[in-house]
C-alpha positions, 0 to 999 in steps of 0.5 A, a space after each residue: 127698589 130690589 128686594 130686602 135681604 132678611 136677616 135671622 140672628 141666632 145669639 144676642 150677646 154683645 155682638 148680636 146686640 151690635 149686630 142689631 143696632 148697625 141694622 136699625 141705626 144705620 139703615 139708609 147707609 147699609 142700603 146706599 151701599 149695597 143697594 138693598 134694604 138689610 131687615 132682621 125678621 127674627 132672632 134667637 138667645 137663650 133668655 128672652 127676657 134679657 136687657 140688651 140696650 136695644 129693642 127686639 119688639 119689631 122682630 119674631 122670636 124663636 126660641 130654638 135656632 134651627 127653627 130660625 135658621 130655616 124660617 121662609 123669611 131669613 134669607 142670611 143666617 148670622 149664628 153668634 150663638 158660639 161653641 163648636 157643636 151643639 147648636 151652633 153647629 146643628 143651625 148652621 147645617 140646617 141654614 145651608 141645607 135649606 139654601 141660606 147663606 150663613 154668616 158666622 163669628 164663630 171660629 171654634 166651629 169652622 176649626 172644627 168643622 170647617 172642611 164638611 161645613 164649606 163643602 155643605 155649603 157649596 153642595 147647596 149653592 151657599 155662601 159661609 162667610 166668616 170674617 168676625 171670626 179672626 181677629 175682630 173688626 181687621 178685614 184679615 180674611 177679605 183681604 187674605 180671599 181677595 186683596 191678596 189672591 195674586 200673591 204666593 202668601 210667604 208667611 202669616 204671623 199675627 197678635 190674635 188674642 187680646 186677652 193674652 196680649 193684654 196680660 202680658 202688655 199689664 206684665 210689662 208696664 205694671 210690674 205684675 206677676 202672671 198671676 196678678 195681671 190675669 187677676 186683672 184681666 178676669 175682673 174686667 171681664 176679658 176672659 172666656 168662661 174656659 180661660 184655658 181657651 184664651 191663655 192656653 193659646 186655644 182660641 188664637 190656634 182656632 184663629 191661625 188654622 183658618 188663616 193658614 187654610 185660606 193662605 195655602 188652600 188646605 183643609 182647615 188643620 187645628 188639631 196640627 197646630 202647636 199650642 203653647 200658652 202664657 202660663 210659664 211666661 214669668 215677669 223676669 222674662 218680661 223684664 229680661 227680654 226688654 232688658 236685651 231689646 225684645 217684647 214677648 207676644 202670643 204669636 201665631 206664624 204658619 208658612 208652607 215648607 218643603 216639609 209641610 204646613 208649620 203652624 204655631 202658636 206660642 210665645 214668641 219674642 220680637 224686636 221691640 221696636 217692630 211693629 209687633 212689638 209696639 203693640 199694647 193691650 187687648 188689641 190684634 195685628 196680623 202680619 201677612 208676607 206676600 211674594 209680589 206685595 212684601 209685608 202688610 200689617 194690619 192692626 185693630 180691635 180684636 174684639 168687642 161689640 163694635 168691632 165684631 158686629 161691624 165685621 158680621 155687617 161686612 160679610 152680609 153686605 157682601 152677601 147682598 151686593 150679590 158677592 159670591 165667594 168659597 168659604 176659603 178661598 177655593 172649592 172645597 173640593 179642590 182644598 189639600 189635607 196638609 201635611 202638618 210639620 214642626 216649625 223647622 225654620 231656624 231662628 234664634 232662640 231665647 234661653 232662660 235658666 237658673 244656674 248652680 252656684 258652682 265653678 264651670 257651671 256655665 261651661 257645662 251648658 255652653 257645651 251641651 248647647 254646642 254638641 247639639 249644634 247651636 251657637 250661643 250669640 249672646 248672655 247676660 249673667 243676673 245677680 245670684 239668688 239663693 245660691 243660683 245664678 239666673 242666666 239668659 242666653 240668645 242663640 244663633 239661628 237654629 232649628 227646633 230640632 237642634 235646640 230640643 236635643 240640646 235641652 233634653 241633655 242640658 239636665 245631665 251636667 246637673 247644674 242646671 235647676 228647674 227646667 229651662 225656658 226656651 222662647 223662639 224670636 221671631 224676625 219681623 
């Protein structure tokens, strides 16, 4: 019988606890499958004494992480303490300076850190794997690192933050109002102890730079990232774009142009019948275009004990079948500092405003959109309120570019209350 892989757990939250529970209850399976016994010699958390529905009484304790990560008998160090410094950040460094391979779900360190983290690990002759990470328990980055590696990758797009899609799924089929259904979200417990890191887009940016490193080989790029949250999304949006046959989604979409790397994540509406636009509650999809496989979709948890745990397990079965692969899908070395661009592809574009109750007031706007070169294709005039009428329009494919300068001279017609909301639509 070969030798065990000896696991050392650094964080026993909900998916640390899972972590231990798929090792004990699931034993003869993983050892079947990888051809090698999975043990855990030791974990670590902040409070020893917490109830976590399963037994520790078989493991070592440590009480700091980094001691745990340089144990003789931890052969993977799986970090699930979180956080992109600290001491998440100081156990991982210490795991692939003492030659450990490490398996993390922590993708606010790799969007960070993510470049020196895998170049460490290669120094060393480690594995830094990741696949909890993005999007829970849906294998986006195996199948980004392996299942696709014969494609030039067109575009990645994808649902990444359930939280988000949650509110807005409870906007739509509940009548709420942004703040009542984030209301809702934070009482079942759905939002991070910083909730500007789920509904201000951050958490799901985290996700798309590291997709989009892997797809394009560039070194990890979160700060290029443009972020948009939910903040501003409105139930008359919901309503209205359902109203003219669309759902409005937290997307994220990198692709490689001739100008640079496009990453974005904002919202975004998508045909309703799409396979985005079917997507309802906390759960993710991430969409990948290939030259050679078209599109794929793959939808699942994006979150939680069991889905999470189980991405944790696929990375260290990996790592025990002897399966030895760069952080992101080539040497670190060989990774180019992207050159980031604005999204430049043109799409449509939804536009919402509040209208002055005055003769030619839409021919104002219509005006202004036209000489800054974007073509209305279709509007829908709501009934008035308090003397303003509430106006949707949807353009002709534009680029960002066009419609900024459109925009910024709408408010000099001085009919136009507020600022207006403009939203991409995203083909799919």
């Amino acid at each position: 019988m070969s030798d065990p892989i000896r696991l050392g757990i650094a964080g026993l939250g909900t998916v640390g606890a899972g972590v231990v529970k798929i090792v004990r209850q699931k034993a003869p399976l993983l050892e079947a499958r990888s051809g090698r016994p999975i043990t855990i010699s030791a974990v670590s958390a902040r409070n020893r004494e917490k109830d976590r529905g399963v037994s520790l009484a078989a493991y070592d304790w440590e009480d700091d992480p980094v001691t745990l990560a340089t144990r003789d008998d931890v052969d993977v160090f799986v970090e699930l303490v979180g956080g992109s410094d600290g001491p998440a950040k100081a156990a991982v460094e210490a795991a692939l300076k003492a030659g450990k391979d490490v398996v993390t779900a922590n993708k606010a360190l790799l969007a960070h850190h993510g470049q020196a983290l895998a170049q460490l690990a290669e120094e060393n002759g480690c594995v830094l794997r990741f696949e909890a990470a993005v999007a829970g328990g849906i294998p986006v980055i195996k199948a980004l690192t392996e299942g696709l590696a014969g494609n030039d990758i067109l575009r990645v797009m994808g649902v990444m933050n359930g939280t988000c899609n949650y509110i807005l799924t409870r906007m739509e089929s509940g009548g709420l109002t942004y703040d009542e259904a984030f209301a809702e979200a934070d009482a079942l417990g759905f939002l991070e102890a910083d909730p500007e890191l789920d509904v201000g887009g951050i958490d799901a940016g985290h996700k798309l730079a590291l997709l989009a490193s892997i797809a394009y080989g560039t070194q990890v790029a979160f700060n290029a990232v443009e972020l948009e949250g939910i903040g501003r999304v409105t139930i008359d949006d919901i309503r209205q774009a359902a109203d003219m046959g669309y759902k409005i989604k937290l997307l994220g979409v990198c692709r490689m142009s001739g100008r640079g790397l496009e990453q974005s994540m904002s919202p975004c509406l998508v045909p309703a019948s799409s396979p985005l636009g079917q997507l309802d509650g906390g759960t993710n999809m991430v969409v990948i275009e290939g030259d050679q496989v078209g599109q794929i979709v793959m939808r699942g948890a994006g979150a939680g004990e069991g889905p999470t745990a189980s991405a944790v397990m696929g990375d260290v079965m990996d790592i025990a079948r002897g399966t030895r692969l760069t952080t992101f899908g080539a040497p670190a070395s060989k990774l180019v500092a992207a050159t980031p661009a604005q999204a430049a592809t043109p799409a449509p574009y939804y536009l919402r405003m509040a209208l002055a109750d005055k003769p030619g007031a839409l021919a104002k706007v219509a005006s202004a959109l036209g000489e800054a070169g974007v073509s209305i294709h279709r509007m829908r005039q709501y009934n008035h309120v308090d003397n303003t009428a509430p106006v949707l329009i949807v353009t002709h494919k534009t680029t960002r570019a066009a419609l900024d300068a459109a925009l910024a001279a709408i408010p000099a017609t001085g009919v136009v209350q507020g600022d207006p909301v403009a939203l991409r639509i995203e083909e799919v």
